[in-house]
C-alpha positions as CSV (number, residue, x, y, z in Angstrom):
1,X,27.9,57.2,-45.3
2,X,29.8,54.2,-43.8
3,X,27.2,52.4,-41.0
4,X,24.1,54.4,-41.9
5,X,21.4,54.7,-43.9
6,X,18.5,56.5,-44.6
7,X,15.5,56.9,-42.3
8,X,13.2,57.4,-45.0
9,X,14.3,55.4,-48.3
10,X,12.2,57.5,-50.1
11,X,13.7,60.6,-49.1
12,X,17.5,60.7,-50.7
13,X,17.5,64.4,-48.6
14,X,15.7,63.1,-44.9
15,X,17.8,62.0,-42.6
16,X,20.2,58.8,-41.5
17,X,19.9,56.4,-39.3
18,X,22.7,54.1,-37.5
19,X,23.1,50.7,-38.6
20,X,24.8,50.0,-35.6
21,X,23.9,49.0,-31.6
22,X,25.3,52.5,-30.1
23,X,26.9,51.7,-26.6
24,X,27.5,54.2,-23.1
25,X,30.9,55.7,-22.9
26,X,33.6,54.1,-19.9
27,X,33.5,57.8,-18.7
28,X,29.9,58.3,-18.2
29,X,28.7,58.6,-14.3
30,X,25.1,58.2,-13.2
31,X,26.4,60.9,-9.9
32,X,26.8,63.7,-13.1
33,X,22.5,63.6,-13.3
34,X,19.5,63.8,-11.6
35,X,15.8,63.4,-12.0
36,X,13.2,66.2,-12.2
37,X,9.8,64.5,-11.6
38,X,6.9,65.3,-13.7
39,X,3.2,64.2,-14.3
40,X,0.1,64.2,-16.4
41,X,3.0,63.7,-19.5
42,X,3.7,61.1,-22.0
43,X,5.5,60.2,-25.1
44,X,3.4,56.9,-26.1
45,X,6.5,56.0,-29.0
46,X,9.3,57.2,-27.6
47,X,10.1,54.2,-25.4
48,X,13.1,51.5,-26.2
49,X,13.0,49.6,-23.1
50,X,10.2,48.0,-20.8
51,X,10.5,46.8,-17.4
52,X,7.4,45.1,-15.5
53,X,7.1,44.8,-12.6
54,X,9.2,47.1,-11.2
55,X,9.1,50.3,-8.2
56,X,9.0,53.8,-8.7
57,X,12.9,54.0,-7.6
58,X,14.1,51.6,-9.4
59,X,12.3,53.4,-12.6
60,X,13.8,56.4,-11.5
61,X,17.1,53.9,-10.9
62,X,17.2,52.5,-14.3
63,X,17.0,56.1,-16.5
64,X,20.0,57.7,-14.0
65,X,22.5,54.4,-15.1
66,X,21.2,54.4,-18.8
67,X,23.5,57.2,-20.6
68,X,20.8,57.0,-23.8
69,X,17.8,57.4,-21.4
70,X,16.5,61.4,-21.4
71,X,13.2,60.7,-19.8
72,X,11.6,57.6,-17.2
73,X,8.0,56.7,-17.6
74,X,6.1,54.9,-14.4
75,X,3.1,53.4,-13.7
76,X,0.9,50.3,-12.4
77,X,4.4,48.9,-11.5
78,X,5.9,49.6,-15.0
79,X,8.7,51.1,-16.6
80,X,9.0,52.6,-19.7
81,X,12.9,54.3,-20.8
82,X,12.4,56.5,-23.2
83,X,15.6,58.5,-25.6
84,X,16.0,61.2,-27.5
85,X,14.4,62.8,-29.9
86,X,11.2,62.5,-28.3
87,X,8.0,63.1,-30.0
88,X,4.1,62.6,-29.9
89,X,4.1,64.4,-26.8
90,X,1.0,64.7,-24.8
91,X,0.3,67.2,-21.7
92,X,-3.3,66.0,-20.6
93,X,-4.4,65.9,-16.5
94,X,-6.1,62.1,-17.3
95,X,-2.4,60.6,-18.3
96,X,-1.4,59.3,-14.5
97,X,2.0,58.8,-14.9
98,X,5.2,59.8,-13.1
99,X,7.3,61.5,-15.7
100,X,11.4,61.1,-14.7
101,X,13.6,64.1,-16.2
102,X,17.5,63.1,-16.6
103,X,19.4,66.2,-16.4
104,X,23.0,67.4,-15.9
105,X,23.7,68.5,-12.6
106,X,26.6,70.7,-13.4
107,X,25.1,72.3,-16.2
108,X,21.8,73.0,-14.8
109,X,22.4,76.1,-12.9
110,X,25.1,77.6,-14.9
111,X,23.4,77.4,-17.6
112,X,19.5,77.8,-17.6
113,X,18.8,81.0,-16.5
114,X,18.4,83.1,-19.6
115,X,16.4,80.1,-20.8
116,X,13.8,79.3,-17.8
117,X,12.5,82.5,-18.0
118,X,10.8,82.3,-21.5
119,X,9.0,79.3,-19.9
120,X,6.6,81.4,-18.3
121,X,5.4,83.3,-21.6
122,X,2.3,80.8,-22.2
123,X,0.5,79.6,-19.9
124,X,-0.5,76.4,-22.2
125,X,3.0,75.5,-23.4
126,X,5.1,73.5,-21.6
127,X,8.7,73.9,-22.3
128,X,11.1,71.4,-20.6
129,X,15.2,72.4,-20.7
130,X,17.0,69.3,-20.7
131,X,20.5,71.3,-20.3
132,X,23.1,68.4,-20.8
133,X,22.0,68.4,-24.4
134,X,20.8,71.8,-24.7
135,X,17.2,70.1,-25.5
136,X,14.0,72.1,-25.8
137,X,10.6,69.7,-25.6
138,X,7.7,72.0,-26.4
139,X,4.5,71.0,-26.2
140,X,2.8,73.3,-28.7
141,X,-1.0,72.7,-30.6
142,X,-0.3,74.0,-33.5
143,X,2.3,71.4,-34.7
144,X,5.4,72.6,-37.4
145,X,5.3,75.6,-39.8
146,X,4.6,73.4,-42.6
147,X,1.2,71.5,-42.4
148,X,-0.8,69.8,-44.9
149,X,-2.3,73.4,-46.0
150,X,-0.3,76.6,-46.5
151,X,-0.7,79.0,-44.5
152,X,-1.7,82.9,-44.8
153,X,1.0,85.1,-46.2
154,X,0.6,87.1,-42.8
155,X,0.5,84.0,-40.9
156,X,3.7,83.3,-43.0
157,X,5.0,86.8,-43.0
158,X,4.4,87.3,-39.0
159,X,6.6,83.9,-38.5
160,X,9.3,84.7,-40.4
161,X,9.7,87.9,-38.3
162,X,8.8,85.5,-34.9
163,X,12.1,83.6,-36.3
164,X,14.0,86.1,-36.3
165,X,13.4,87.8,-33.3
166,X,14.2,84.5,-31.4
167,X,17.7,83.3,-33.5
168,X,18.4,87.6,-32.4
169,X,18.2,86.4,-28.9
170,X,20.3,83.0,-29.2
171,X,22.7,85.0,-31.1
172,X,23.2,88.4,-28.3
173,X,20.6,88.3,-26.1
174,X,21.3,85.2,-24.0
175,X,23.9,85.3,-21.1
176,X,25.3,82.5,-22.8
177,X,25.5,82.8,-26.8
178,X,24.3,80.1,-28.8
179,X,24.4,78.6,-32.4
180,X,21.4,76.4,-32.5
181,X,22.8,75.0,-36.1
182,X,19.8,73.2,-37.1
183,X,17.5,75.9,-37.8
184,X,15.0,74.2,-40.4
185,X,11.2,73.8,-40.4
186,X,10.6,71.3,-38.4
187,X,12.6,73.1,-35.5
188,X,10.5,75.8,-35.8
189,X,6.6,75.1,-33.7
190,X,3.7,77.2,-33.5
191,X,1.9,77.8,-30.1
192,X,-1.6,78.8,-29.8
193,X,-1.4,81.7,-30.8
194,X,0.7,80.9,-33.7
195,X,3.3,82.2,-32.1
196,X,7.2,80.9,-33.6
197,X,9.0,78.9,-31.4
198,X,12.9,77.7,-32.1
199,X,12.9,73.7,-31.2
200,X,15.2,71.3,-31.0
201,X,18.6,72.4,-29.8
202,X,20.4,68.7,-29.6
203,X,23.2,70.2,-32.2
204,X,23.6,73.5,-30.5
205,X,26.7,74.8,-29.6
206,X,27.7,77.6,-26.6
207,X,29.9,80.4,-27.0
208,X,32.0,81.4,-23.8
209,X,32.2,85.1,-23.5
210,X,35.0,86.1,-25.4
211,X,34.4,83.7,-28.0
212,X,32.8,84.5,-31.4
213,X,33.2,81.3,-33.4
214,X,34.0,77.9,-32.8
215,X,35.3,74.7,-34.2
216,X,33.4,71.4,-34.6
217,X,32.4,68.7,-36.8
218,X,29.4,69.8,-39.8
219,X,26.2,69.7,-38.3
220,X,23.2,70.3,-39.6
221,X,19.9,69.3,-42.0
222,X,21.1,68.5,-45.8
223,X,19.9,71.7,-47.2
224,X,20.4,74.1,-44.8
225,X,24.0,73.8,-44.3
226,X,26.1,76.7,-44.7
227,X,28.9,76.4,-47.0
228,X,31.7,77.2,-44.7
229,X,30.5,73.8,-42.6
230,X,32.8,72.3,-45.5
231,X,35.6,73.9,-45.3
232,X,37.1,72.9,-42.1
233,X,37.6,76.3,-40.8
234,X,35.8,77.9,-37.3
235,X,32.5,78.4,-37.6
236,X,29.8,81.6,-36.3
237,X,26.3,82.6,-35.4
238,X,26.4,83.0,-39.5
239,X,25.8,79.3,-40.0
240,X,22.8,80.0,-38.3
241,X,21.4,83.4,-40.6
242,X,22.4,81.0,-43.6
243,X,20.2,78.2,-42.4
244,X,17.7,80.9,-41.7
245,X,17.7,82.6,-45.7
246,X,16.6,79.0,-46.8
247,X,13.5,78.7,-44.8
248,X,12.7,82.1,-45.6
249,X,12.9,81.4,-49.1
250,X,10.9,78.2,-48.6
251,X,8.1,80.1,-46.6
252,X,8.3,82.4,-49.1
253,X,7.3,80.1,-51.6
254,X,6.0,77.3,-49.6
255,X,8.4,74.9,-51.2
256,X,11.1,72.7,-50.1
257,X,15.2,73.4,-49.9
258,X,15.7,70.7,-52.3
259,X,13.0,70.3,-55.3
260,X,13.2,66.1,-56.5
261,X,11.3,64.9,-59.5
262,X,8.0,63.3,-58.0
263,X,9.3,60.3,-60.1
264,X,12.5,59.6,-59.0
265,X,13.6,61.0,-56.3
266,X,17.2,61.2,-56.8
267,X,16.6,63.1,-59.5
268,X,17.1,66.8,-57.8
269,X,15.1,69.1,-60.4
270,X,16.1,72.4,-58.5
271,X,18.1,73.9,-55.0
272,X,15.5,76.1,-54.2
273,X,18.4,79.4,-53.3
274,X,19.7,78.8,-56.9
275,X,16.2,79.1,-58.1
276,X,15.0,81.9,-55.9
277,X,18.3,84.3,-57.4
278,X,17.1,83.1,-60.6
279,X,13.7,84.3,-60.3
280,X,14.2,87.8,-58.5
281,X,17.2,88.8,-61.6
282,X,14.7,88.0,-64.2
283,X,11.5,89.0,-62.3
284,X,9.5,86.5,-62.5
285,X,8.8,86.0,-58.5
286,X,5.1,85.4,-59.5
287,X,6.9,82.0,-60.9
288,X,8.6,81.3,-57.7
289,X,5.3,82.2,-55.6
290,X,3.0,80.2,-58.2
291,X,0.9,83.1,-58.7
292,X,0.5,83.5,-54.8
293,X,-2.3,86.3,-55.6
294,X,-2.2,87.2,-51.7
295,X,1.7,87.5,-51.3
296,X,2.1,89.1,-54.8
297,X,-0.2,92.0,-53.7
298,X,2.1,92.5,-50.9
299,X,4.6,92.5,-53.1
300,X,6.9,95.8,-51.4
301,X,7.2,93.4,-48.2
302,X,7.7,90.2,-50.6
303,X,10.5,91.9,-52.6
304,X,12.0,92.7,-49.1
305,X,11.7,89.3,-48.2
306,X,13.3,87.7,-50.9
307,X,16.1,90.1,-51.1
308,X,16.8,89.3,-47.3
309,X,16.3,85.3,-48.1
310,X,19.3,86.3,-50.7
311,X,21.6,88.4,-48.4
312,X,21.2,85.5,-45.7
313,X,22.6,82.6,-48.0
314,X,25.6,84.1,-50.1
315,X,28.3,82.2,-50.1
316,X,30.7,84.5,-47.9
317,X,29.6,84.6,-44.1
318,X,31.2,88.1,-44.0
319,X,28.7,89.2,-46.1
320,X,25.3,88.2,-44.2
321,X,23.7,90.2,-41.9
322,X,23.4,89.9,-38.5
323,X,19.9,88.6,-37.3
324,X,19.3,92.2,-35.4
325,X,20.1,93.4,-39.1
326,X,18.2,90.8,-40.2
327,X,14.5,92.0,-38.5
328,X,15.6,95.9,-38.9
329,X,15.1,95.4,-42.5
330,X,11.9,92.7,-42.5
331,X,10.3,95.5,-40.2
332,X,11.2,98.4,-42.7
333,X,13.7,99.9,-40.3
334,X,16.7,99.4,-42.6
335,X,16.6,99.4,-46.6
336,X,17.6,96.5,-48.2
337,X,20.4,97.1,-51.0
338,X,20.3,94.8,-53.9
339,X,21.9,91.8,-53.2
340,X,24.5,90.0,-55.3
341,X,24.7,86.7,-56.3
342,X,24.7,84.5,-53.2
343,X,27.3,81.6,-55.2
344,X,30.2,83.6,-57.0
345,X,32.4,80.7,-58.5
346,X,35.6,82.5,-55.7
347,X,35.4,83.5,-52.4
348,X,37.9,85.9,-50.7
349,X,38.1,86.0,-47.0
350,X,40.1,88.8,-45.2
C-alpha cells in the first residue's frame, strides 16, 4: 500500500504503519473537547511528545490543542502527550500522576449511557470510554485470549460464549447499535475472573435507529475481514458474526487465521476457514484440534462449535446467523443444521 509499510517486517499479515508525518485537520477545534482528570494511571510507552518544565494547565493546555493527543500525563513539572492506541497500561495507587482524558463534548452524553453502565461490573477493572473515537481502555490482569500457553477447553469454551454474549449486546442491546468491525483476538481481554471483554472500538461504526447497515471504507484486521468489505456495497452487524467464525475457529484449534511456513513467511501454507471446512467434511477434526484429548472428549459441544465457526464465515451475509442465534445454539438452545460450504465459487443476493 502506497505510504505504508509493515509494522512487523516479519509479519506479511500484522499490521501497517504510515510512512508519513500525519498532520491536524483546518476544521479541528480545541472548544469540541474536554479533559476528565484522572490519577494513580500511566501508559509508560505511549508518549510522543515531552515538555519540561511546564504547569499542570498548560499540560492540560497542550493535549486540548493537539488533535492526535487522547490522554495528558503530569508530573514534577512535566508533560508527557500521549496518542492512540495506548498500551502497557498500569492502574497502581504508588504512580502519582495527574492523568488528562481528551474527550468529545458533544458526544459524551448522547452517547455513553448504555456503555457507562458496564463500568461498574468489576470492581478491579477500570474501563475508560473515550466517546469521540468510540475507544474502550481496559485495564484487565489477565492480558489477550492468546498467551504463551493455551488455555483450557472450558476456559476456551466459556470465552467463546463470553464473546458472544457481548457482540449480542453491540449488535441489539445498546441504545445505540454498534459494529465494532475489528473483532480479533487481541480485541478480546480477560479480567480476573477470566471473564471476555470486547476491546478496542477505534474502527467502530454507530447505527442511527432506523438504520441497519451502513457504508464506509474496509476496515478491519487482514484475516478477519468479511468478504462483502470488498465489494463496495453497504455493510451490517454481519461483518462482525464473520469476523467472529474466525476466532472461533482459531480458539477452536488454538491456531492462527492465516497459517505461514515458519520459513518464509510469505509463504501462506493454509486460511485457517478453508481448512477448518476441510476437516469437519472429511472428519478428521482430531487433525484440526491436534489431538486436543480434552476438547475431543467434548466432542458434542466441539462439533457444535465448529459447525457455528462455519455458519458464521460463509460467503453470503444473508446466510449467517444473528449473534442472539449465534449463543442459542453454542448454549444447546437451538440445533445447528449442517452447514454448507462457507466459499461457493457464486453468490446470489436478493
Amino acid at each position: 500500500m502506497d505510504r505504508f509499510s509493515l509494522l512487523d517486517r516479519n509479519d506479511p499479515n500484522g499490521d501497517c504503519k504510515p510512512d508519513f508525518t500525519p498532520t491536524c485537520d483546518e476544521g479541528y477545534d480545541q472548544d469540541q473537547f474536554y479533559s476528565i482528570e484522572l490519577t494513580n494511571i500511566d501508559w509508560p510507552y505511549s508518549d510522543y511528545v515531552h515538555v519540561d518544565p511546564t504547569d499542570e494547565e498548560s499540560c492540560k493546555t497542550f493535549c486540548l490543542q493537539d488533535c492526535f493527543c487522547a490522554v495528558a500525563i503530569y508530573r514534577d513539572q512535566q508533560c508527557w502527550k500521549k496518542k492512540l492506541p495506548l498500551s502497557n497500561g498500569r492502574k497502581d495507587p504508588l504512580i502519582v500522576v495527574k492523568v488528562f482524558l481528551k474527550s468529545r463534548k458533544s458526544d459524551f452524553h448522547q452517547r455513553t449511557p448504555s456503555i457507562f453502565s458496564t463500568t461498574h461490573k468489576s470492581q478491579r477493572s477500570l474501563i475508560v470510554v473515550i466517546v469521540g473515537t468510540c475507544v474502550v481502555v481496559i485495564f484487565l490482569s489477565n492480558g489477550v485470549i492468546f498467551g504463551d500457553m493455551r488455555p483450557s477447553w472450558k476456559l476456551r469454551s466459556d470465552v467463546i460464549l463470553g464473546i458472544a454474549k457481548g457482540l449480542a449486546y453491540l449488535h441489539g442491546e445498546c441504545s445505540t447499535q454498534v459494529i465494532h468491525c475489528d473483532i480479533k483476538p487481541q480485541n478480546i481481554l480477560l479480567d480476573d475472573c477470566y471473564n471476555a471483554k470486547i476491546s478496542d472500538f477505534g474502527l467502530a461504526k454507530l447505527l442511527m435507529m432506523d438504520q441497519s447497515r451502513t457504508s464506509t471504507g474496509i476496515r478491519g484486521t487482514k484475516g478477519y475481514v468479511a468478504p462483502e468489505w470488498f465489494r463496495n456495497t453497504p455493510v451490517t452487524v454481519m461483518v462482525d458474526v464473520y469476523s467472529f467464525g474466525v476466532l472461533l475457529l482459531e480458539m477452536i484449534s488454538c491456531r492462527k487465521s492465516v497459517i505461514v511456513n515458519e520459513s518464509d513467511s510469505k509463504d501462506v501454507v493454509a486460511v485457517l476457514t478453508d481448512w477448518a471446512w476441510d476437516c469437519y467434511q472429511e472428519g478428521k477434526l482430531d487433525v484440526f484440534l491436534e489431538n486436543d484429548s480434552e476438547a475431543l472428549d467434548d466432542y458434542k459441544r466441539l462439533m457444535t462449535f465448529v459447525k457455528v465457526g462455519l455458519w458464521c464465515v460463509q460467503e453470503n451475509p444473508l446466510v449467517r446467523p444473528t449473534m442472539r442465534k449465534v449463543i442459542q445454539m453454542v448454549e444447546g438452545v437451538v440445533e445447528v443444521n449442517k452447514p454448507p460450504c462457507p466459499f461457493p465459487f457464486s453468490v446470489t443476493y436478493n
